[in-house]
PAGUSE-759536 format. One record per residue (C-alpha): x, y, z. Coordinates in steps of 0.02 Angstrom, whole numbers. Layout:
REM residues N
<r c1="X" c2="Y" c3="Z"/>
...
//
This chain:
REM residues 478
<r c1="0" c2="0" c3="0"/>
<r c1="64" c2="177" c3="-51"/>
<r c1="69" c2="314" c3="66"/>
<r c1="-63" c2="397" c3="-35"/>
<r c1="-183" c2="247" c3="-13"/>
<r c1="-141" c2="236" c3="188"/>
<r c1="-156" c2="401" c3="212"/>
<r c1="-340" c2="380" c3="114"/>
<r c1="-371" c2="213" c3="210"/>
<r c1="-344" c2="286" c3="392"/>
<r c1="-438" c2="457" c3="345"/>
<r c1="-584" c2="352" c3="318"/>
<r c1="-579" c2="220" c3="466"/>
<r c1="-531" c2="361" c3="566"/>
<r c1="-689" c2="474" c3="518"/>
<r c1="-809" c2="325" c3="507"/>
<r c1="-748" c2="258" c3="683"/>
<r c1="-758" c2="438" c3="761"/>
<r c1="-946" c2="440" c3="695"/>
<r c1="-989" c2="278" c3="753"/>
<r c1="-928" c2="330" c3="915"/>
<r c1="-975" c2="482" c3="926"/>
<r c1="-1168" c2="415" c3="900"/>
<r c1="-1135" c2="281" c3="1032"/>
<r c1="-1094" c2="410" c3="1151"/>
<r c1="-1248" c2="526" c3="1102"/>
<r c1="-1368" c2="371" c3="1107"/>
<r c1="-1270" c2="325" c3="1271"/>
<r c1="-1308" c2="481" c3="1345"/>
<r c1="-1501" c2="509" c3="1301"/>
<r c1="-1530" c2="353" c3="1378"/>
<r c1="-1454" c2="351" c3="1529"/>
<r c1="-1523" c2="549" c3="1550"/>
<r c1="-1689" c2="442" c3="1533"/>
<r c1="-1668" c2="317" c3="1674"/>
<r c1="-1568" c2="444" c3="1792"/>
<r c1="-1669" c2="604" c3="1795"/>
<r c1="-1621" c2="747" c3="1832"/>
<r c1="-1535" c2="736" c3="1982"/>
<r c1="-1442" c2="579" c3="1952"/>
<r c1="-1411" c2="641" c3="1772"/>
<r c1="-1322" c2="786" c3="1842"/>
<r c1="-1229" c2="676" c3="1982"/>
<r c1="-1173" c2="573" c3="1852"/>
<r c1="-1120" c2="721" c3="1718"/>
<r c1="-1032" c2="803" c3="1860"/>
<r c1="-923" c2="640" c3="1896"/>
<r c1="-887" c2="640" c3="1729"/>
<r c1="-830" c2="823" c3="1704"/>
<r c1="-752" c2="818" c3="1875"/>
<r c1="-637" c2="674" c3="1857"/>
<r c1="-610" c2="750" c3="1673"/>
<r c1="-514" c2="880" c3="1749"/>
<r c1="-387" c2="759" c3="1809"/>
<r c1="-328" c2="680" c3="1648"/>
<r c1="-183" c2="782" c3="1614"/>
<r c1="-96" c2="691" c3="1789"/>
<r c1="-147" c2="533" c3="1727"/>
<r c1="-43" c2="574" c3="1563"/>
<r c1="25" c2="739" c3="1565"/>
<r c1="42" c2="731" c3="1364"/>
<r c1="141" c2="559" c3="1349"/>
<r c1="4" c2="491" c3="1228"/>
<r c1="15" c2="630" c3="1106"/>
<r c1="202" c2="643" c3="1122"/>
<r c1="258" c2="462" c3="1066"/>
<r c1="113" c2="470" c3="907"/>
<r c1="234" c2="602" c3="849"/>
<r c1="406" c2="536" c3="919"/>
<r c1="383" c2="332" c3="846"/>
<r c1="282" c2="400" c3="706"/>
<r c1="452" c2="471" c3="644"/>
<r c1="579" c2="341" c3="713"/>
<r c1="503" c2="147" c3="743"/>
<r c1="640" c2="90" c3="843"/>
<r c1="574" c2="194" c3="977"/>
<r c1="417" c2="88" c3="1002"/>
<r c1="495" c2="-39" c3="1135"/>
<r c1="591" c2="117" c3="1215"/>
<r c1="449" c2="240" c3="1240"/>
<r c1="307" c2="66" c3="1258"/>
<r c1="370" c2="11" c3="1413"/>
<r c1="433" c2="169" c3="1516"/>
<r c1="262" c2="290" c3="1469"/>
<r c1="198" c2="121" c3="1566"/>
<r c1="282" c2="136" c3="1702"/>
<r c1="259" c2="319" c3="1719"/>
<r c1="90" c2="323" c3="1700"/>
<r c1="66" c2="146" c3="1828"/>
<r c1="150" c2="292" c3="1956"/>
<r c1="52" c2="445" c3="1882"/>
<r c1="-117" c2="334" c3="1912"/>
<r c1="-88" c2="326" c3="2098"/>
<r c1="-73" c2="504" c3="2092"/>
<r c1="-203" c2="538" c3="2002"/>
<r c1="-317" c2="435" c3="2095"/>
<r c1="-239" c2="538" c3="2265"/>
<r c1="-292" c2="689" c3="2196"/>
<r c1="-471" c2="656" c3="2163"/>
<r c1="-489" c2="539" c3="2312"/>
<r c1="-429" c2="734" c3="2417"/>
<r c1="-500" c2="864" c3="2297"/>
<r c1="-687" c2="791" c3="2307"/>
<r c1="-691" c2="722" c3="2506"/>
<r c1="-608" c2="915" c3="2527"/>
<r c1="-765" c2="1008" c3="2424"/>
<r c1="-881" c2="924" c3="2572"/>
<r c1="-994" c2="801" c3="2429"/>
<r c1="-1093" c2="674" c3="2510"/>
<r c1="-1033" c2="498" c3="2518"/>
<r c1="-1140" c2="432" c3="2379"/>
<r c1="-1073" c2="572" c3="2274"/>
<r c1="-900" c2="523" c3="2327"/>
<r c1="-920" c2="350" c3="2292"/>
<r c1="-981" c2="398" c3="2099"/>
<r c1="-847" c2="512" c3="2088"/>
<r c1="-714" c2="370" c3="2138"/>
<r c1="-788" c2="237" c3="2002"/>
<r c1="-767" c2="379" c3="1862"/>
<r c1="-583" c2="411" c3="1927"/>
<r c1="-552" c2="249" c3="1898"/>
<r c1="-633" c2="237" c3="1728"/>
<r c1="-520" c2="404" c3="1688"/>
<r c1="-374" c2="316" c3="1733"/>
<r c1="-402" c2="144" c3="1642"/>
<r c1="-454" c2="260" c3="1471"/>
<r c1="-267" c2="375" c3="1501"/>
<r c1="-180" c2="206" c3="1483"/>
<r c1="-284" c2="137" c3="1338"/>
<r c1="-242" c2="296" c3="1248"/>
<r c1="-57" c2="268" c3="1260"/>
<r c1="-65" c2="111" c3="1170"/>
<r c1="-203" c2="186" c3="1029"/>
<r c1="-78" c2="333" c3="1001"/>
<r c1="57" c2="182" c3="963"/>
<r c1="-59" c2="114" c3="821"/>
<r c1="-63" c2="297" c3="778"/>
<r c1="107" c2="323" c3="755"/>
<r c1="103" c2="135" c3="676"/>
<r c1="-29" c2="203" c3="554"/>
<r c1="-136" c2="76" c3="612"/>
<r c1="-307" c2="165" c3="630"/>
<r c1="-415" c2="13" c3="617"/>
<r c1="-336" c2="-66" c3="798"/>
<r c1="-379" c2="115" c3="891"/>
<r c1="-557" c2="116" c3="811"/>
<r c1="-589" c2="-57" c3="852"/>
<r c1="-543" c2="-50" c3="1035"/>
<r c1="-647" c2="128" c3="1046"/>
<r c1="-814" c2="37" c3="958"/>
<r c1="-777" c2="-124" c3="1061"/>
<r c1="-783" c2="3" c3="1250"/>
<r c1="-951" c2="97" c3="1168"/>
<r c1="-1020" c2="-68" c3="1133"/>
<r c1="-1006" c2="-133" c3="1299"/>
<r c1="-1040" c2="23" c3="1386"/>
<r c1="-1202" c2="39" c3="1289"/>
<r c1="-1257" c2="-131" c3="1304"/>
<r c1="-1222" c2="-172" c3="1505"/>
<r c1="-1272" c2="-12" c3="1550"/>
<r c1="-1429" c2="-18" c3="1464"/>
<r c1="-1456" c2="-195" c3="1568"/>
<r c1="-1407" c2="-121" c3="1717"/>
<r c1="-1545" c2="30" c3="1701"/>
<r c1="-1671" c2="-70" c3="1640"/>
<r c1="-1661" c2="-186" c3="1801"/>
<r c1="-1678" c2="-34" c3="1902"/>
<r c1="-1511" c2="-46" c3="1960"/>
<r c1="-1430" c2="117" c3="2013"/>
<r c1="-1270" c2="259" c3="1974"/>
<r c1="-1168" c2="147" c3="2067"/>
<r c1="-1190" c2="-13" c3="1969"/>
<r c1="-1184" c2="98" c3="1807"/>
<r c1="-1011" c2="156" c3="1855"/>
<r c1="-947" c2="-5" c3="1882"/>
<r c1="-989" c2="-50" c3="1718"/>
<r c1="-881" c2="82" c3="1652"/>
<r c1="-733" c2="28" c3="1755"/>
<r c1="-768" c2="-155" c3="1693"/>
<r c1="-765" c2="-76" c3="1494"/>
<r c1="-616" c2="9" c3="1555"/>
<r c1="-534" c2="-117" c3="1601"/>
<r c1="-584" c2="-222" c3="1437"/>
<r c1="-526" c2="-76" c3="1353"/>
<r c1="-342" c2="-91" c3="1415"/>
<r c1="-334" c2="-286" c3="1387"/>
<r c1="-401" c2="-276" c3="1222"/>
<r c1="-244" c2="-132" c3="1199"/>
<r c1="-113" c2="-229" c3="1259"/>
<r c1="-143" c2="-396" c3="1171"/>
<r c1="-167" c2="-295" c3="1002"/>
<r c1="0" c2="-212" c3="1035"/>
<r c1="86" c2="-369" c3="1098"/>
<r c1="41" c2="-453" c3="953"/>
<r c1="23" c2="-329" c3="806"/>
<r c1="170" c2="-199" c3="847"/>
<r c1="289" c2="-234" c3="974"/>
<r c1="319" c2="-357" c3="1161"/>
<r c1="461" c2="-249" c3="1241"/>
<r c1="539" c2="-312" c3="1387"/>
<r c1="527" c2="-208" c3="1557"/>
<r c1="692" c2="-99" c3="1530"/>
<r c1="692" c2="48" c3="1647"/>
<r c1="785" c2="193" c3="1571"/>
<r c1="807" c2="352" c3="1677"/>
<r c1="845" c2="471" c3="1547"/>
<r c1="710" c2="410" c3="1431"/>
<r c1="577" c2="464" c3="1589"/>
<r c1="662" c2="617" c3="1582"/>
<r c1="633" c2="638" c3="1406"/>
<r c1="459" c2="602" c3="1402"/>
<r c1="397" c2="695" c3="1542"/>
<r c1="493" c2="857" c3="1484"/>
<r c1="431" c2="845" c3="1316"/>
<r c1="268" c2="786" c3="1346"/>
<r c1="223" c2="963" c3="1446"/>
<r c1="168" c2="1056" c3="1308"/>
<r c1="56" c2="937" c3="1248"/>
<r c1="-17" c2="910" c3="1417"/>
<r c1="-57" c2="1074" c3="1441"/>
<r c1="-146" c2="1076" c3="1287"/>
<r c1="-255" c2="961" c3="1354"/>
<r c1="-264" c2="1021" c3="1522"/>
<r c1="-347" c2="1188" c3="1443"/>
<r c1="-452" c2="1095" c3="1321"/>
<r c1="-518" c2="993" c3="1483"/>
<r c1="-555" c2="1159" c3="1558"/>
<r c1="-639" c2="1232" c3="1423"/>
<r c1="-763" c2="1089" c3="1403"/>
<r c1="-794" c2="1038" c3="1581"/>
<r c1="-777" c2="1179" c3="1699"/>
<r c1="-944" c2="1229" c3="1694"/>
<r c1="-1005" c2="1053" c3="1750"/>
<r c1="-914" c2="1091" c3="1888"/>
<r c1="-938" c2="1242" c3="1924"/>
<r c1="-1142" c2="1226" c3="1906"/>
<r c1="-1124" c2="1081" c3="2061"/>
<r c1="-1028" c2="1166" c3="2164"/>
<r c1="-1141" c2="1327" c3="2152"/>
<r c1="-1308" c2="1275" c3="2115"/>
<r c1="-1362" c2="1078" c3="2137"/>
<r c1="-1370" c2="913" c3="2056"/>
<r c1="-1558" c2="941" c3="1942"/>
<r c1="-1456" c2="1118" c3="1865"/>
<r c1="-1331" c2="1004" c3="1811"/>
<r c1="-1446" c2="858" c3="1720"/>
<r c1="-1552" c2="1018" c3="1654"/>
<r c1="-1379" c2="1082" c3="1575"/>
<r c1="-1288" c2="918" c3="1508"/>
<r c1="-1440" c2="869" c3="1442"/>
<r c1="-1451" c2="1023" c3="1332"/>
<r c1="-1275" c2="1013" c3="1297"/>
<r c1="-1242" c2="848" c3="1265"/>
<r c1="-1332" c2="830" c3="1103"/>
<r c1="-1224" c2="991" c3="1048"/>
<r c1="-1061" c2="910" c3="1061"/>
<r c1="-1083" c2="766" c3="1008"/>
<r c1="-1159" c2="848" c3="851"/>
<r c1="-1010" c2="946" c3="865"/>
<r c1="-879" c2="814" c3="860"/>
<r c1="-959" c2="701" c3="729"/>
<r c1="-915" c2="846" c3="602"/>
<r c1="-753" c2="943" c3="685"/>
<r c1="-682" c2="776" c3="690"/>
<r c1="-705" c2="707" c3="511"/>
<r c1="-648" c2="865" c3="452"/>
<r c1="-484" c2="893" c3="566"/>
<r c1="-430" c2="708" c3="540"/>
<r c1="-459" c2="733" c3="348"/>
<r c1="-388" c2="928" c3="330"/>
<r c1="-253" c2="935" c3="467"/>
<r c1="-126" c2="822" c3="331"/>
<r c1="-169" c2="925" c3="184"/>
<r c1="-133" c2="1110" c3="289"/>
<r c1="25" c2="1054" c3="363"/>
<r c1="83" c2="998" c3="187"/>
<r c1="37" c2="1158" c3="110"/>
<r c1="125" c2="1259" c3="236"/>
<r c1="275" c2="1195" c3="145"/>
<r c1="238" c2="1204" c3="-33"/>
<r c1="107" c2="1300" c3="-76"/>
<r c1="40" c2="1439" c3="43"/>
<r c1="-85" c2="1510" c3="-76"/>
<r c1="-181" c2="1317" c3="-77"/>
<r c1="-168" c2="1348" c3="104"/>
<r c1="-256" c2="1501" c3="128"/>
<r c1="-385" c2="1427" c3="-19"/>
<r c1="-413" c2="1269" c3="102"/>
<r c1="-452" c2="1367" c3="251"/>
<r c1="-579" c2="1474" c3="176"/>
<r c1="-654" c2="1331" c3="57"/>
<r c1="-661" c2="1224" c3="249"/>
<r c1="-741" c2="1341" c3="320"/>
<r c1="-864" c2="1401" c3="210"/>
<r c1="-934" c2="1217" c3="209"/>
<r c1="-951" c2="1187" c3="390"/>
<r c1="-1032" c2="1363" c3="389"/>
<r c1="-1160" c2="1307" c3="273"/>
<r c1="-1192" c2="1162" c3="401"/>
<r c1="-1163" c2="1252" c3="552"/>
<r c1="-1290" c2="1378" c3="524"/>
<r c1="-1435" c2="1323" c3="472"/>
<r c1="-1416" c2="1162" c3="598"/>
<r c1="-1434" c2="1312" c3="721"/>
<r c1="-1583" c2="1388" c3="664"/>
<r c1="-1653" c2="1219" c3="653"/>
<r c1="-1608" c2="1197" c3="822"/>
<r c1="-1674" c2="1375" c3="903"/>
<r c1="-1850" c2="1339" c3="794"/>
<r c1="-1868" c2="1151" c3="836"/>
<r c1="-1790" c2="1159" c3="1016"/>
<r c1="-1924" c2="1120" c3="1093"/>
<r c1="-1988" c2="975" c3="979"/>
<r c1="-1799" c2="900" c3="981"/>
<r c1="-1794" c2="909" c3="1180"/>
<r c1="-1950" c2="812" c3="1193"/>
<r c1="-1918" c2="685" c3="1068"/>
<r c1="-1721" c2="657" c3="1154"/>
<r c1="-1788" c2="633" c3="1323"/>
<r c1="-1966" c2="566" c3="1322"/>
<r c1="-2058" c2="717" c3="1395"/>
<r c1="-1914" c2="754" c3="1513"/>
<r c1="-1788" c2="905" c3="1529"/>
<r c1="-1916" c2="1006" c3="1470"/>
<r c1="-1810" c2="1139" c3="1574"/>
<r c1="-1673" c2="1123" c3="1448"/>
<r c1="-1744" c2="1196" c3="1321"/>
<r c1="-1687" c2="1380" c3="1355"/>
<r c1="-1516" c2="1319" c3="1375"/>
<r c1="-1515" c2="1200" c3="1207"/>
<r c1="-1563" c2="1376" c3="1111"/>
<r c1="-1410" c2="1463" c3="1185"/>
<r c1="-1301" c2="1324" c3="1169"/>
<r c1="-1356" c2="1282" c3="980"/>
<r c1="-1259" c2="1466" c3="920"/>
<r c1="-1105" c2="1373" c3="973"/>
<r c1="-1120" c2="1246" c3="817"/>
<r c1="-1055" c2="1362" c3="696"/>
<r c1="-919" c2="1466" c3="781"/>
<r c1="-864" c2="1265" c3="856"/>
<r c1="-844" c2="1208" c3="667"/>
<r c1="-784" c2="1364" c3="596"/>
<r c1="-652" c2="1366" c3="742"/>
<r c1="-592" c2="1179" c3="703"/>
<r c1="-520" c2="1244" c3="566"/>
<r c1="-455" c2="1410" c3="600"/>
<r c1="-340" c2="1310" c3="753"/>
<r c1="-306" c2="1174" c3="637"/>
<r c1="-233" c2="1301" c3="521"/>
<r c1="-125" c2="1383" c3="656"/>
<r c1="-66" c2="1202" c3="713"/>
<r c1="-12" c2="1179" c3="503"/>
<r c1="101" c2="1332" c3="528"/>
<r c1="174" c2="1273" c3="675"/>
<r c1="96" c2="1394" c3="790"/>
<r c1="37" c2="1269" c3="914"/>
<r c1="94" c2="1352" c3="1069"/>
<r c1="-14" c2="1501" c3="978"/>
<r c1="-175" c2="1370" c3="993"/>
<r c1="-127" c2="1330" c3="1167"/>
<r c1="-132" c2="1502" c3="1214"/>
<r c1="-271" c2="1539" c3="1147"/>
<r c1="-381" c2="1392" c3="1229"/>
<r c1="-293" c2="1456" c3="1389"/>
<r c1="-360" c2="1626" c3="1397"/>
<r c1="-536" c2="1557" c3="1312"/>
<r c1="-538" c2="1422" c3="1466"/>
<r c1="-499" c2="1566" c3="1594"/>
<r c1="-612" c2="1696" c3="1530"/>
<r c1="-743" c2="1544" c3="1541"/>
<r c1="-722" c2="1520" c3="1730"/>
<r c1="-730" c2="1692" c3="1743"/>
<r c1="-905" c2="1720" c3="1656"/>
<r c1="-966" c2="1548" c3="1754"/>
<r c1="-910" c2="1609" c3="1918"/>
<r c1="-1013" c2="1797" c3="1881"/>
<r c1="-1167" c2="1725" c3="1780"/>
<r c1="-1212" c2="1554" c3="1872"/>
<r c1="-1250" c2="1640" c3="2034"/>
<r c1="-1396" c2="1751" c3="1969"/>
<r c1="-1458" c2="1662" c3="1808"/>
<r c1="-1414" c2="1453" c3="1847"/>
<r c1="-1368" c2="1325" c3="1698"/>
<r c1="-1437" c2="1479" c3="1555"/>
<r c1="-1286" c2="1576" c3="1648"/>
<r c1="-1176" c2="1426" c3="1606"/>
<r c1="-1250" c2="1430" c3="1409"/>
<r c1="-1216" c2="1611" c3="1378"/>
<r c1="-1039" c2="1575" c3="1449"/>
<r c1="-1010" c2="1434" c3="1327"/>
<r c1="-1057" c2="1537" c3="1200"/>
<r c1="-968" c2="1713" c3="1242"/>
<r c1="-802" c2="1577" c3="1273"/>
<r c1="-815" c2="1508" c3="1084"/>
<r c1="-844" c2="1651" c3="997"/>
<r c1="-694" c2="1718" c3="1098"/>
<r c1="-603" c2="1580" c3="1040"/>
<r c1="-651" c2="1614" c3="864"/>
<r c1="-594" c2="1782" c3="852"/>
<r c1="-418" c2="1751" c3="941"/>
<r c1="-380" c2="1636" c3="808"/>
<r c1="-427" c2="1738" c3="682"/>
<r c1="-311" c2="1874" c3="766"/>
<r c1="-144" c2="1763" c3="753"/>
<r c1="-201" c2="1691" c3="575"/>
<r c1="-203" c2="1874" c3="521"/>
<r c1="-38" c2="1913" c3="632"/>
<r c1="52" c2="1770" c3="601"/>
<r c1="21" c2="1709" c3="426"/>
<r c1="-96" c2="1838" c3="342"/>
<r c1="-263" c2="1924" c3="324"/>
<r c1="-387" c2="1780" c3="265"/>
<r c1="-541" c2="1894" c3="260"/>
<r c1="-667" c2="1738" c3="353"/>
<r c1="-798" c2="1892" c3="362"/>
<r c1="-827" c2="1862" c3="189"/>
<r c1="-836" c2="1678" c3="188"/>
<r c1="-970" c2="1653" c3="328"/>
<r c1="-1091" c2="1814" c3="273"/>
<r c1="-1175" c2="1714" c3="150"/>
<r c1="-1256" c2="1555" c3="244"/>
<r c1="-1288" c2="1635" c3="395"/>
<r c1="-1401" c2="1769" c3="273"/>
<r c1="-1478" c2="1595" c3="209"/>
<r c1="-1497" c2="1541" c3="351"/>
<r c1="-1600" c2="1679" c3="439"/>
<r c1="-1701" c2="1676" c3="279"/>
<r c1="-1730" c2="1507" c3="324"/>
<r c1="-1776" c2="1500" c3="506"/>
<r c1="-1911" c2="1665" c3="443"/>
<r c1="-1999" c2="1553" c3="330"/>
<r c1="-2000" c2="1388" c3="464"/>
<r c1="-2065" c2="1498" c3="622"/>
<r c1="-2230" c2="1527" c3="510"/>
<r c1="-2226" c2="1350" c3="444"/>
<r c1="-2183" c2="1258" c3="614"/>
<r c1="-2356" c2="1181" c3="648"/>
<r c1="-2328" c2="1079" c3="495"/>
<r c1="-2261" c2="900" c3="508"/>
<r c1="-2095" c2="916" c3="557"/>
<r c1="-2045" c2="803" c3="408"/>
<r c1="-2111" c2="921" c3="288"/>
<r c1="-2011" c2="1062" c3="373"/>
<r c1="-1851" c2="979" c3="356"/>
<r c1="-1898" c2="952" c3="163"/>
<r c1="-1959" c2="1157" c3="160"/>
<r c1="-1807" c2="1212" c3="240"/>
<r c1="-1694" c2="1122" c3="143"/>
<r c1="-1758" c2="1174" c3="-41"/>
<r c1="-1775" c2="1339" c3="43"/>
<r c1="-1598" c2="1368" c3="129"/>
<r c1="-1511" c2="1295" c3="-45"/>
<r c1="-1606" c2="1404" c3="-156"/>
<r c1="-1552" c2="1554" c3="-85"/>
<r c1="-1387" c2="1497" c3="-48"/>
<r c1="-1384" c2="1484" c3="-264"/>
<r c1="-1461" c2="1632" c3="-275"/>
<r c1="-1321" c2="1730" c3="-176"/>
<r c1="-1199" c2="1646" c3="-290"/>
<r c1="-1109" c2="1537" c3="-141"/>
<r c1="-1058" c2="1403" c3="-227"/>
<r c1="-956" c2="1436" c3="-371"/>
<r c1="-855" c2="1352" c3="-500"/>
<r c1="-665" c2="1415" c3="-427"/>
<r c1="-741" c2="1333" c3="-266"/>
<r c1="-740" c2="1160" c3="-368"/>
<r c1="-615" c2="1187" c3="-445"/>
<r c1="-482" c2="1249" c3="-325"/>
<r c1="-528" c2="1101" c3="-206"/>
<r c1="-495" c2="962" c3="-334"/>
<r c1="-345" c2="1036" c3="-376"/>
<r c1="-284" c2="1050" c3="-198"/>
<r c1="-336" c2="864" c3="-155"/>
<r c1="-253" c2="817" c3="-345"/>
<r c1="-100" c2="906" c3="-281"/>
<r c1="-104" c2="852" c3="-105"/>
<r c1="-82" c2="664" c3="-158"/>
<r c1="67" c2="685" c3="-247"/>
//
């Protein structure tokens, strides 16, 4: 197989396995929002954020490190295997320490606690399954790290399902998710043993040096990222109570996983292509961006209009009746689709021109000024405090990569790009606010015909758009 064909062959198991588990998760998550409630949802949704927060100790950026390290030298693999093991075996027990102090120190109750120390776990066992995907990363071996993701969905989904439906409680639920942790791993390890490498326990001082050192900025990265995605969980528990938190993650949930279905087909697909052209061909580069991000505007937008029109409708028919409280929040949360997608791509880009540390940055500031609006909005107006934060925090995000694009590289003019579908758009979600007593069917159809015809009629999709992206992709393969 030519590199051209691998690269093809792990773009696509790498998108189709990120959908299938990205709908896994989403169906995952409706249903156990179902059993819970709202107060056990938001138990639960805190324990997950909470022990979230915790994942850079398990790791502190090993896992992304050696994808790039043994991606560009394979004799590395027994090296770098064994030692990140043995690092992260100690960083587990401090890990665990942490959480075990942090949430006995915040005052939870016990059977809080006792949630809290399941997901730990679970966070731990996933930390050191991710060290061995990121080997059949570097390995270009996509199809191993999608089948051991599917394989911990599947059993998640399945057992937990069992375990709600014979009225079983959060406690048995989290030991399933240790137990398809703990699958997880052993399906990792006998993959690697057998596929890529069986390196004996060598203990090598200068190597630990190595990769804690140079895994720092990576983990950082992520510890940001974390903090940008889960501190308002947090936050919302520690301030308000358990039902704010169901009402919120069940308005958010369906978000992000909408969110990461596309962001992640299209980073996994575009990031190869940008970093090449930062080499050879800046002009492509430029043309890539704002051809990307055109496209996910056109689905961005009008999946937000559909979702401030429909919100209610889509709230019901997600949660059986239930969380009708959410729907306020869903609404606010829904204008993060766009900016989220438009924003994969703007970071991507500044990652292609090696500006990483620029990315990191700006997550940094994005993640603080989110705690900040939290800790002054969830006080006086709850979990629709915590939506308008989200949102004021992404579109943040979105214009302080647009600032170092236009700093560091050069003026893209994005403006110009994303005018056009959100004006089809709004005409859109005009037309379906007078025809939303009509089956909702038919108002998919409607708004459809009715957002493409007037994205034609504005002139959006053009011929240099076709053509230009052939020619990069033509290009890009040689």
């Amino acid at each position: 197989m030519n590199p051209i064909q691998r690269l093809a062959k792990n773009i696509g198991i790498s998108g189709i396995s990120q959908i299938i588990v990205a709908i896994l998760t989403f169906f995952l998550l409706i249903y156990i929002a179902r059993f819970l409630g709202e107060a056990e949802f938001g138990i639960y949704s805190f324990a997950i954020s909470f022990t979230s927060l915790f994942t850079i100790f398990a790791d502190i950026g090993i896992s992304q490190l050696i994808i790039r390290e043994i991606s560009r030298d394979k004799n590395l693999t027994d090296e770098y295997l064994i030692n990140s093991f043995i690092i992260k075996f100690f960083l587990a027990f401090i890990t665990f320490a942490l959480i075990y102090i942090t949430i006995n120190l915040m005052g939870y109750p016990q059977n809080v606690i006792k949630i809290v120390y399941l997901f730990g776990i679970y966070t731990i066992l996933v930390s050191f399954a991710q060290m061995f995907i990121s080997i059949f990363q570097a390995y270009e071996k996509m199809e191993y790290a999608a089948l051991i993701l599917i394989l911990e969905k599947i059993i998640l989904i399945s057992l937990g399902i069992f375990v709600m439906i014979s009225g079983k409680g959060l406690t048995e639920l989290g030991l399933v998710y240790v137990f398809a942790g703990i699958i997880e791993v052993l399906i990792a390890i006998i993959i690697t043993s057998f596929k890529i490498s069986k390196p004996k326990p060598e203990i090598n001082l200068l190597t630990w040096k190595k990769l804690t050192i140079g895994s720092i900025p990576f983990g950082l990265n992520t510890m940001f990222a974390m903090l940008f995605f889960k501190i308002d969980t947090v936050l919302l528990s520690i301030l308000k109570d358990d039902v704010v938190v169901g009402i919120y993650n069940a308005a958010y949930n369906p978000i992000l996983a909408l969110s990461f279905i596309v962001s992640g087909i299209i980073t996994s697909t575009i990031y190869p292509v940008m970093s090449r052209y930062f080499t050879i061909s800046k002009d492509s580069l430029e043309t890539i961006t704002l051809i990307s991000s055109k496209y996910l505007a056109i689905i961005g937008f009008p999946i937000t209009i559909f979702c401030l029109v429909f919100a209610d409708i889509l709230i019901n028919f997600f949660y059986a009746g239930n969380f009708i409280d959410a729907i306020g929040a869903f609404q606010i949360l829904a204008l993060c689709i766009p900016i989220r997608l438009v924003s994969t791509i703007t970071g991507t880009h500044l990652t292609s021109i090696n500006k990483q540390g620029l990315r990191t940055l700006s997550v940094s500031i994005c993640a603080i000024l989110n705690i900040i609006l939290n800790l002054i909005l969830i006080p006086y107006i709850s979990y629709i405090g915590a939506s308008i934060a989200t949102v004021l925090s992404e579109l943040s995000l979105y214009f302080i990569f647009i600032f170092f694009i236009d700093r560091y590289y050069k003026k893209i003019g994005m403006s110009k790009i994303l005018l056009k579908p959100l004006i089809a758009s709004l005409t859109m979600g005009i037309v379906l606010i007078y025809l939303k007593d009509f089956n909702i069917i038919i108002n998919i159809i409607l708004a459809v015909l009715i957002y493409l015809v007037v994205l034609i009629i504005l002139n959006t999709f053009t011929k240099r758009d076709k053509i230009l992206f052939k020619g990069i992709l033509k290009k890009a393969d040689k």
